[in-house]
C-alpha positions as MATLAB code, in Angstrom:
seq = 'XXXXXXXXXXXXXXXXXXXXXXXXXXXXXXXXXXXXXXXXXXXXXXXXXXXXXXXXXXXXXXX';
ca = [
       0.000    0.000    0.000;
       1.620    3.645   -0.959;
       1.358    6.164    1.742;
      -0.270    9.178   -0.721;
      -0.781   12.735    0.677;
      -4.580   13.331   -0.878;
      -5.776   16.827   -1.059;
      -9.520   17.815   -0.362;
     -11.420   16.729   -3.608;
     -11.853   19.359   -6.279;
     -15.749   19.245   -7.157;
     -17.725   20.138  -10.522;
     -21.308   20.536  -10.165;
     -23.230   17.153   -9.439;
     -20.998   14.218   -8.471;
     -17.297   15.138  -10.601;
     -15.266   15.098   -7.835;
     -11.660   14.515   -8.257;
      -8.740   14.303   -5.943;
      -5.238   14.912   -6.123;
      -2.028   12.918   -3.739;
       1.550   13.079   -3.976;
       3.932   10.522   -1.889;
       7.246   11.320   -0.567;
       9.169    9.867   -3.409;
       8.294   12.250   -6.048;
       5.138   10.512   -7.376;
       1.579   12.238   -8.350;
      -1.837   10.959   -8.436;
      -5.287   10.929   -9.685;
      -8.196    9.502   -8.395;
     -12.077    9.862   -8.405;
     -12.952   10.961   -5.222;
     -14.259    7.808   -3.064;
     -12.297    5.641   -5.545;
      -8.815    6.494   -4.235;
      -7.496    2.813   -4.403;
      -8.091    3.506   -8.265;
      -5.646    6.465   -8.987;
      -3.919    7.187  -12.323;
       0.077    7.873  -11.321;
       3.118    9.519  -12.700;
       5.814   12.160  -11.485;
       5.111   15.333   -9.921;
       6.812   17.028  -12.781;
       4.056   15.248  -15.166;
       1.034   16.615  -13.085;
       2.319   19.653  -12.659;
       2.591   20.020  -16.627;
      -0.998   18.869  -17.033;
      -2.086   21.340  -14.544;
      -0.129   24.436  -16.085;
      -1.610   23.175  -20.079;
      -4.868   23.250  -18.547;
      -4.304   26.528  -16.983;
      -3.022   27.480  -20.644;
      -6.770   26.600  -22.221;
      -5.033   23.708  -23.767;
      -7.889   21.128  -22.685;
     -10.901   23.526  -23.413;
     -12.096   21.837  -26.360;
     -13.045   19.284  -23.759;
     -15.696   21.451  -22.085;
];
């Protein structure tokens, strides 16, 4: 079991809530919130590059 550091979840309207954990050795993850033993993973640098292109507008064509 990895010890992860999860943050409060981040909530959309209705049930899209998502939460975000780092561990101590450099990792990042992604979970749904209340599904944390499901988490999507990968280095802090990699999250933190999603979060800035999202920042950017680079994932509004999703909305």
């Amino acid at each position: 079991m990895r010890d992860i550091n999860w943050e409060a979840p981040y909530c959309g309207e209705g049930n899209s809530c998502f939460r975000i954990g780092t561990d101590t050795t450099g990792n990042a993850y992604i979970a749904v919130a209340g599904a944390e033993d499901r988490y999507l993973t990968d280095s802090r640098e990699a999250l933190r590059a999603l979060i800035l292109d999202i920042k950017a507008g680079k994932a509004d064509h999703l909305l």
